[in-house]
C-alpha positions as CSV (number, residue, x, y, z in Angstrom):
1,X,71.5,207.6,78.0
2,X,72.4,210.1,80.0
3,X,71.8,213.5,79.1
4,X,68.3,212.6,77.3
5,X,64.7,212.1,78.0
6,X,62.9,209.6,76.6
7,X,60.1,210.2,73.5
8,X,57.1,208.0,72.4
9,X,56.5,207.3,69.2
10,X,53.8,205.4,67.3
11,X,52.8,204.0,63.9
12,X,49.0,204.3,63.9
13,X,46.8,203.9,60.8
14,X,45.5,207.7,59.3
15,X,41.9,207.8,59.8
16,X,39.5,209.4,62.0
17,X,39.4,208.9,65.6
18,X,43.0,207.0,65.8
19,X,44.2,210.2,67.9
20,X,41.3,210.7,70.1
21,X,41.6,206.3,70.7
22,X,45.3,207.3,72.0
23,X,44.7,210.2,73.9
24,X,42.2,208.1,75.6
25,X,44.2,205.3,76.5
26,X,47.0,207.6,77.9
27,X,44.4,209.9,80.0
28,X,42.6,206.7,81.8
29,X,46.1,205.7,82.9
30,X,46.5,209.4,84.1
31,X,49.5,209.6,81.9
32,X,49.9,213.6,80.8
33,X,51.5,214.6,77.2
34,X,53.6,217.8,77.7
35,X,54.4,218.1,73.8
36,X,53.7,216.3,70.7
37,X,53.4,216.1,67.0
38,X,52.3,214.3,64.4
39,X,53.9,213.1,60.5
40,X,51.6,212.2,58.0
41,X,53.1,209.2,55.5
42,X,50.2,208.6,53.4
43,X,47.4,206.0,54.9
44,X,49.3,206.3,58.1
45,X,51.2,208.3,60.4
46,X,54.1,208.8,63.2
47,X,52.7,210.3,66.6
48,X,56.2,211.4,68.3
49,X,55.3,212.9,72.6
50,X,57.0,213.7,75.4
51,X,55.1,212.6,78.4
52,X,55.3,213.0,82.0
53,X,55.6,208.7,82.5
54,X,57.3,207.2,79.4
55,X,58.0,203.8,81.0
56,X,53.8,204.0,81.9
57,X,53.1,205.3,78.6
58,X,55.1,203.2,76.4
59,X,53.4,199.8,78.2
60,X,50.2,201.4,78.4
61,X,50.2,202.0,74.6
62,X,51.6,198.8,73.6
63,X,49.3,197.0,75.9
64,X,46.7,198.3,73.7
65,X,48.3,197.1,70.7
66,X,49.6,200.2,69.1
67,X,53.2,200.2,67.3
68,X,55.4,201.9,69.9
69,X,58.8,203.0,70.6
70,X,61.1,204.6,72.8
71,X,63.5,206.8,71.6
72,X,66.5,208.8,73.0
73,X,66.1,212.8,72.4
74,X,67.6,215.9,74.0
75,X,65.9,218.6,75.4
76,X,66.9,221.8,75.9
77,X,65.9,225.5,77.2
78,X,65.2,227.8,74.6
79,X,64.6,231.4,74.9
80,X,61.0,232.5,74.2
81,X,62.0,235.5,71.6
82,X,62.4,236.0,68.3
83,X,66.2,234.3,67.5
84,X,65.7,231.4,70.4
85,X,66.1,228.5,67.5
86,X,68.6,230.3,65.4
87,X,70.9,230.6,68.7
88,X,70.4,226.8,68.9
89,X,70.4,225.6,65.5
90,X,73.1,227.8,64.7
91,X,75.4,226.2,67.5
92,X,74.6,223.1,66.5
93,X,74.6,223.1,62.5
94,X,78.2,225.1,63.2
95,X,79.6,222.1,65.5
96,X,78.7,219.5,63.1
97,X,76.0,218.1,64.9
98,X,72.8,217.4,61.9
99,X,69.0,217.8,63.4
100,X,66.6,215.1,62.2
101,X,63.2,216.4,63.4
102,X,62.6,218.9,66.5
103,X,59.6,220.2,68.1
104,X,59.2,222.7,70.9
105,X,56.8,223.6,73.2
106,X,56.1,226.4,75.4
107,X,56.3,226.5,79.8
108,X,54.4,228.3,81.9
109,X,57.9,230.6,82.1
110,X,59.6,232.9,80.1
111,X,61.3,230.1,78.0
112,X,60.3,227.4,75.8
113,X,61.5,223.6,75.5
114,X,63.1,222.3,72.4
115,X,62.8,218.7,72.0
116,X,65.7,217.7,69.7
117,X,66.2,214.2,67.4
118,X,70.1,214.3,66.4
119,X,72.7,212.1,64.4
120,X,74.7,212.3,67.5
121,X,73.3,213.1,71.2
122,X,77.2,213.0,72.8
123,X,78.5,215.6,70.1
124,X,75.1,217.5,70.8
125,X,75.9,217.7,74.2
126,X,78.8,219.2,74.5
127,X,78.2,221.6,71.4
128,X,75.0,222.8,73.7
129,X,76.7,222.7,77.1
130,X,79.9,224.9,75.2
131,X,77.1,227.1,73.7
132,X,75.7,227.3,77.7
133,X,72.2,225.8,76.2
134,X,71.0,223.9,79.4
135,X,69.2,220.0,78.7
136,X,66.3,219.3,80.7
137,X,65.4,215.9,82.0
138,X,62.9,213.5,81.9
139,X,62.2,214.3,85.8
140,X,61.9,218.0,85.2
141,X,59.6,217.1,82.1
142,X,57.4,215.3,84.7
143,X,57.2,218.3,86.6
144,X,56.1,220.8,84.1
């Protein structure tokens, strides 16, 4: 969809070394994770990244027979100071739009990336490009 980068997720069993077995696969296919995080569920767990290849990653991963998806997300530009989410949130929550899980992650500039799971990406969109919040794509994500 236009507008959104693509996010890997996984279902992976909770138990020692299940992290370090994905990192592994996803560095010896030179694949590079630019933000992730992790929900614990009891004996397992959902691994949600953004990646620099999410096509590579998502058949690397399931070639290695972890449970994988790909899902639609936005990401946006956030400002790096105290209030960045609010601004964000705020614009969002006020335009109707409800936020299912987010993570962010910092660049090597003055701003960070929010990565953003939504009950509607279109109505996300324009509430963020009327709030002048600018979305980032998947190509600029590989460039980070």
């Amino acid at each position: 969809m236009k507008g959104t980068i693509k996010q890997i997720s996984l279902f992976a069993e909770n138990k020692p070394g299940r992290l370090a077995k994905i990192a592994e696969s996803l560095s010896k296919a030179e694949i590079n994770i630019r933000a992730f995080t992790i929900a614990e569920a009891g004996d397992f767990g959902v691994i949600r990244m953004v990646v620099d290849d999410p096509d590579k990653a998502y058949k690397n991963l399931q070639g290695q027979g972890f449970a994988v998806s790909e899902t639609d997300v936005i990401a946006v530009e956030m400002k790096d100071i105290p209030g960045g989410l609010h601004e964000i949130a705020d614009s969002l929550g006020s335009g109707g739009v409800n936020i299912d899980y987010a993570y962010a992650f910092v660049t090597r500039s003055d701003l960070a990336l929010l990565i953003l799971r939504v009950d509607d990406i279109p109505a996300a969109q324009r509430v963020l490009k009327a709030a002048k919040v600018r979305l980032v794509s998947d190509e600029e994500i590989s460039k980070i």
